[in-house]
N, C-alpha and C positions, 0 to 999 in steps of 0.2 A: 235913529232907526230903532224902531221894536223890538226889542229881542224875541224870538220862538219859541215855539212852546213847543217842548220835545213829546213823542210822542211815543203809545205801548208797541210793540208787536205782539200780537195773540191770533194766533189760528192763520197763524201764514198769512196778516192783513195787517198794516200800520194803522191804529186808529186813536183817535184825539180821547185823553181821557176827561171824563164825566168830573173828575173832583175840580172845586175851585181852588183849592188850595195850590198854592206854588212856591217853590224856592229858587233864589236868582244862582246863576250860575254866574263865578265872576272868573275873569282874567287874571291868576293872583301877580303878575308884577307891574298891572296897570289899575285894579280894581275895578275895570269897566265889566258891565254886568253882558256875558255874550250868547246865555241862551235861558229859559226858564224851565224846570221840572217842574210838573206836576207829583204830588203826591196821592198817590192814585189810592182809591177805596178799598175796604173789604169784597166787595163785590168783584172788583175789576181785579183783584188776585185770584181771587175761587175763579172767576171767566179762563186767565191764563191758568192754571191748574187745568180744569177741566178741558180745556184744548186739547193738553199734555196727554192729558189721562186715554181721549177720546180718539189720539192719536197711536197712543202706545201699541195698540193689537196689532195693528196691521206694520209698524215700525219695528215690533220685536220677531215678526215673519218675515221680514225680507232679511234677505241673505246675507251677512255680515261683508263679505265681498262689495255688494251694492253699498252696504252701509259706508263702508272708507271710500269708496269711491266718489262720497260724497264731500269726506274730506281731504281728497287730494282736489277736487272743485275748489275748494274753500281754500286751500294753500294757495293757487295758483292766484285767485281773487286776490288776496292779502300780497303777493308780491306786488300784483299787479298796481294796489295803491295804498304800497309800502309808505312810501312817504307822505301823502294824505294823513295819513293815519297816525304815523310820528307826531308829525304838526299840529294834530288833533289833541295830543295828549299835552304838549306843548303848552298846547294855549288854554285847558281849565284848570292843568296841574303846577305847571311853570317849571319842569324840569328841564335841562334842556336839551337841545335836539338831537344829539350825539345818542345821550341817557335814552330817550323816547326810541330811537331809533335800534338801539339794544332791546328795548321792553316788546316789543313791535317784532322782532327777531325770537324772543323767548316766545312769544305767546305762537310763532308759526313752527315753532320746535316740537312742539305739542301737539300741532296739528298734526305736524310729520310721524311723533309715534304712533298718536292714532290711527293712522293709517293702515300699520300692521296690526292691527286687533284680530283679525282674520287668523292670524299666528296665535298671538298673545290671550286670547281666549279658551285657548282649545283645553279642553279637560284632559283626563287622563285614565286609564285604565288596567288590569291587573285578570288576565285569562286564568282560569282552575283555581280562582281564591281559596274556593273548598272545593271539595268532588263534585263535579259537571256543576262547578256554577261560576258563574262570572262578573266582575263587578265593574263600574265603568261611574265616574266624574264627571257632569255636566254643568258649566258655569253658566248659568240664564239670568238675561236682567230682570228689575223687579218690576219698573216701572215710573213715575214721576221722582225727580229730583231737582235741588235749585242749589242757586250760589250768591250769598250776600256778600258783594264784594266790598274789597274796601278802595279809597280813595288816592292812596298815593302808586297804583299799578293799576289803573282802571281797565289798561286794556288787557293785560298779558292775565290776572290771576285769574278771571274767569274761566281761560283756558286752560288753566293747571286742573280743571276738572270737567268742562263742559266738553270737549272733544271726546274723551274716555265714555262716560255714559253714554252721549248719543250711540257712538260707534257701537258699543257692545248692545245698545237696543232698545235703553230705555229715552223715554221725551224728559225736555228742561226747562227751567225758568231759571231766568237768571231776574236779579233784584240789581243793578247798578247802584253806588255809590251817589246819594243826592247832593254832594259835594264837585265830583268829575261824571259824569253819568253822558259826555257825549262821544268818548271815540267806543265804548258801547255799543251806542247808538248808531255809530259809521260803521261798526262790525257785523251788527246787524241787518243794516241796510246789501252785506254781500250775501248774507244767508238767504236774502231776499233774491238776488241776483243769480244765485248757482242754485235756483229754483228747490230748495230744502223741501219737504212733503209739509204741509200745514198743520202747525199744530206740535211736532218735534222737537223747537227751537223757541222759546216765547223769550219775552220781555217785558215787566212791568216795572215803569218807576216808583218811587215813593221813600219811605223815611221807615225807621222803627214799627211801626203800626201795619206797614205790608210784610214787614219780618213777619209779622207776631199773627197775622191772617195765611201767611205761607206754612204755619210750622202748625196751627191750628186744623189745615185742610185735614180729612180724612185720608185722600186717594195719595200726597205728598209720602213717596218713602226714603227722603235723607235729604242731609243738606249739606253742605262744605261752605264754610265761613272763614273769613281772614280779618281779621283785625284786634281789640285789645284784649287783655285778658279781663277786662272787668265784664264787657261785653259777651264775650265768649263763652265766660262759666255759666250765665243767665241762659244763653241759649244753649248749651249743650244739655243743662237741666230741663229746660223745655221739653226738648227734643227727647230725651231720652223720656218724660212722662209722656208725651204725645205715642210714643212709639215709633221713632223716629233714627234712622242710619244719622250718625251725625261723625264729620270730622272738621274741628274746630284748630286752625294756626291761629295763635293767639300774641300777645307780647314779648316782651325781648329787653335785656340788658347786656349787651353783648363785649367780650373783652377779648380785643386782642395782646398778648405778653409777649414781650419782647424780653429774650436772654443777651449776655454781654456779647455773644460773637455772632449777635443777628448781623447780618448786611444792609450795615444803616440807609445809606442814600434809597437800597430798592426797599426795605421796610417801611421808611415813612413817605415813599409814593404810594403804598401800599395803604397804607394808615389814611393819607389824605382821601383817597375815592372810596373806601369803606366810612370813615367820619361825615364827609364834607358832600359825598354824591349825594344824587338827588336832595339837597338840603339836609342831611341826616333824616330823612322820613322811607326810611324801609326795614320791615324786621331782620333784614342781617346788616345794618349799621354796627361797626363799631363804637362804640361810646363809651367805653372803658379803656384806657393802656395802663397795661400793667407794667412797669419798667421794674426788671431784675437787676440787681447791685448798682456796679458800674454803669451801667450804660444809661439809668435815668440822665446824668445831666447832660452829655452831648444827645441824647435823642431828645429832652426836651428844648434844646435849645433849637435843634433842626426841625421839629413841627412847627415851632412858632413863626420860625424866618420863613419854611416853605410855605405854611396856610396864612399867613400877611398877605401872599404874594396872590392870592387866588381871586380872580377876576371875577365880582356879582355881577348879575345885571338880568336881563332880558333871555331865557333860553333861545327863542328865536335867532338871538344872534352867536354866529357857528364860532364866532374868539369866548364867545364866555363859557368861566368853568362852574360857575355854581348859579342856580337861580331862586326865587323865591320859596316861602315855604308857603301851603298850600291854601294856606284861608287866614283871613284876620284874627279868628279863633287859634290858630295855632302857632302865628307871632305873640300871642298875647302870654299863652303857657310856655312859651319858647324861655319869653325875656322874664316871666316868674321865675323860672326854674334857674336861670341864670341868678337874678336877687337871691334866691333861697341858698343856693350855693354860696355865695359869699356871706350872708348871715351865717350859714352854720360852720365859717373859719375858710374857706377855699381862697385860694388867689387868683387874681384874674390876671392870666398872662398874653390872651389875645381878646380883645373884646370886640365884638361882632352887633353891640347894641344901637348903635348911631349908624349904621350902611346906610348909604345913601345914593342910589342909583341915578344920573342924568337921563331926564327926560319921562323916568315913571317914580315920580312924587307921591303917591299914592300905595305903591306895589307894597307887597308885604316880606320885606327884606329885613333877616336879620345876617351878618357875615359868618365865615367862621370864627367860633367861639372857644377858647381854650382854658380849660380850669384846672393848676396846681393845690399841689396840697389836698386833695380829697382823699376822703378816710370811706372805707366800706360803709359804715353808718349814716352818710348823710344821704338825702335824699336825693341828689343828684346821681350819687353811686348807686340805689336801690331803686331808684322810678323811669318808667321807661319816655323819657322827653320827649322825643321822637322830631327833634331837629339837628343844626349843625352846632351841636354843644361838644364836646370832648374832655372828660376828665382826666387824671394822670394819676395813679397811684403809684408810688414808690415800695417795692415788695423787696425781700432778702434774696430769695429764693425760688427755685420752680414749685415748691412744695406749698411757698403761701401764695401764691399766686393762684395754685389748683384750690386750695382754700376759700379764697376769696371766689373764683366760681361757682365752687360749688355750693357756695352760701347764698347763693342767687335763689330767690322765687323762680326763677327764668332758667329756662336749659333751652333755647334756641339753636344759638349758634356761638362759636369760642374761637379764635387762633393765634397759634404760636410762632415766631419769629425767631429761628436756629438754623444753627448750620451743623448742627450734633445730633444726628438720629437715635442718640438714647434717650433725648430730653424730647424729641418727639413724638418717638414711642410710648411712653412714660405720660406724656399729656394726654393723645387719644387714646391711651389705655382708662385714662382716671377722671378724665374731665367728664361731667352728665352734661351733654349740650348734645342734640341732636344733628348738628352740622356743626364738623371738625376743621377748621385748616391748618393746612402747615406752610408755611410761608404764601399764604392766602389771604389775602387782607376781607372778602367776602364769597365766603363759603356758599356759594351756591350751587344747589346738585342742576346737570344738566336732565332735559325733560324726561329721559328715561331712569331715572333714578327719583327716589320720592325725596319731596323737600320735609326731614325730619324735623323734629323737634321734641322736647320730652320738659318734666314737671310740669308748671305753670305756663310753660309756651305752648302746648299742644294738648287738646283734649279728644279723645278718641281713643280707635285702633290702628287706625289704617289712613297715610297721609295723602296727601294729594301728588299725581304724579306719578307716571313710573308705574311698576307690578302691583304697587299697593291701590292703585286708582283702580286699575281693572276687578280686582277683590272687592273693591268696596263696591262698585257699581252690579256687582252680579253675586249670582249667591251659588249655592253649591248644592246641584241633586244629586242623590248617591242612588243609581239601577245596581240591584243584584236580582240576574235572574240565571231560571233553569229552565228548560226546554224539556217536554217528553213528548 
């Protein structure tokens, strides 16, 4: 059977795009190709832009009331084919359907805040600033915005920003992931459904080159991007020459420490679904343990025997705990990154390069992977893998252990495993990572809180999420007036 050729949304209308150009979309734990992207022209982004644009007057008039009301439409929609949609993620990303059904859950969390925007908007003001005059705060949106997502949250990260903008007033594009780019596509098919005004809400697929025509438009005022930090500084630079709102979540090398009176058994459950979920492919992975004194050698003996134990295979199927990593491309730097660690003196105490799944021979499965003996300077300990790799460093102390984070390019995300609140005050006091935990194995703010990050993880002011989403999407006029 054929695969499909997925197609834009622009101006409240699905239409087939004009490029010949396509990329397959595969199945990563079968490698069967299950739908095809286009990657759409310069033209056919400026078309999506200018819908946005031509949309905005009359979207930033209606009533912010009207506005959520349009997203609690679109909550009810997404319950509605909750698990459609899980499935979806499922089967171009391979995570599996537990994980999907969680990301599915986050991205309607989002919907839910925006829904109060009607609140969370409102300005503020100050009677008799000076004699008979008065001053007053209006947050009003600007206008066009987009969102280049990335590939291993296809569904949920667009909505760490697209709900925010619409609601407060301004229209969107979103760019999908040419990688996962089809529960997207199902998300946009309900925006279709809860009858969105035309033009508010677009869609265009494509690679790099529709980036780089999105951040070029004139009428485009920001973007919110998620993905590496290589990628990320290039376009925040863009953007900021363009004249351009930009908040970039970028990279991650993230470490969890464990002190001696952690609570072993729940710390390295803890460890295992921050290391080993989703394949290790999401920026608050663990991929560091820091083991303080004593407790390196029974905690590393109990990650090796728990993550043996952890079942690959097929997300589809509801016993399995880990599944593929996302493209061929990214078993390939998985299993380098693994060689280079052991070149540069590591040991390899669980190895994950031979998995072998019954029945998908093809799929792009590497297992969990466990590396001793790594020192801060190799490469495995400074580059962000972005699979189920795990290193182990052996530290003295809490003090080298904050050390070693904070020698990170990366301030993501970091957490601590104690049962001693001085050592955990003393961490979120000292550690630069944007997202803290404390007996947390992954630090994730819920949608009313912004998903931080700081150095080389995040380039911006103002993140996605939460107070700081509504900031970014609206700007601030200052009325001072006098009456005579």
């Amino acid at each position: 059977m054929t695969a499909r050729i997925l197609r834009n949304y622009i101006g409240g209308r699905w239409v087939e795009s004009r490029s010949d150009e396509t990329l397959d979309v595969t199945n990563p734990a079968t490698a069967e190709v299950i739908a095809r992207v286009p990657l759409s022209t310069a033209e056919e982004v400026a078309q999506a832009v200018n819908a946005a644009q031509e949309a905005f007057a009359t979207w930033r008039e209606t009533p912010p009331y009207t506005r959520a009301r349009y997203m609690f439409r679109l909550k009810n929609a997404m319950e509605e084919r909750f698990e459609e949609l899980a499935r979806s993620i499922v089967l171009e990303h391979g995570k599996i359907i537990d994980e999907a059904r969680g990301e599915v859950r986050r991205a309607i969390e989002n919907v839910e805040v925006a829904c109060g925007i009607p609140t969370l908007m409102m300005g503020y003001n100050m009677e008799d600033a000076a004699s008979e005059i008065d001053e007053e705060c209006w947050l009003q949106p600007l206008g066009v915005f987009c969102c280049v997502a990335p590939f291993n949250f296809p569904a949920m990260v667009p909505f760490w920003f697209m709900p925010y903008a619409v609601t407060c007033g301004n229209t969107y594009v979103v760019k999908p992931s040419e990688v996962c780019p089809i529960s997207q596509n199902l998300l946009f098919e309900l925006f279709d459904e809860i009858d969105m005004p035309p033009g508010v809400v677009n869609l265009v697929n494509g690679d790099r080159r529709a980036v780089g025509a999105l951040l070029e438009h004139p009428d485009l005022r920001g973007l919110s991007f998620v993905g590496s930090t290589a990628v990320g500084r290039k376009l925040y630079a863009k953007a900021a020459a363009n004249g351009k709102r930009a908040q970039i979540q970028a990279g991650a090398k993230n470490c969890l420490v464990v002190m001696p009176d952690a609570v072993l058994d729940r710390t390295v459950g803890a460890i295992m679904t921050s290391a080993f979920g989703t394949a290790g492919q999401r920026c608050l992975a663990g991929s560091l343990v820091l083991a303080v004194g004593e407790v390196y050698e029974p905690l590393r003996d109990k990650l090796v025997e728990v993550a043996s134990k952890i079942k690959v295979g097929d997300g589809m199927d509801e016993s399995i705990q880990m599944g593929p990593v996302a493209s061929k491309k990214a078993l390939s730097r998985v299993l380098s990154y693994v060689e280079k660690g052991l070149a540069e003196g590591a040991t390899l105490l669980l190895d994950g390069r031979k998995t072998r799944v019954e029945g998908c021979p093809e799929g792009y499965f590497v297992g969990p992977t466990i590396l001793d003996k790594v020192t801060p300077q190799m490469a495995v300990a400074r580059d962000e893998i972005f699979g189920p790799v795990l290193g182990i460093i052996r530290v003295e102390d809490l003090a080298g252990a904050v050390e070693i984070i904070n020698g990170s390019v990366y301030g993501n995300a970091a957490s601590i495993f104690t049962t001693n609140g001085g050592w955990g005050r003393e961490f979120k006091y000292r550690v630069k990572a944007g997202n803290i935990g404390i007996n947390i194995g992954i630090a994730a703010p819920i949608a009313s809180f912004p998903f931080s990050g700081m150095k080389e993880s995040f380039f911006g002011d103002l993140h996605g999420q939460g107070l700081d989403g509504i900031q970014f999407f609206t700007d601030r006029k200052v009325v001072i007036s006098r009456w005579f």
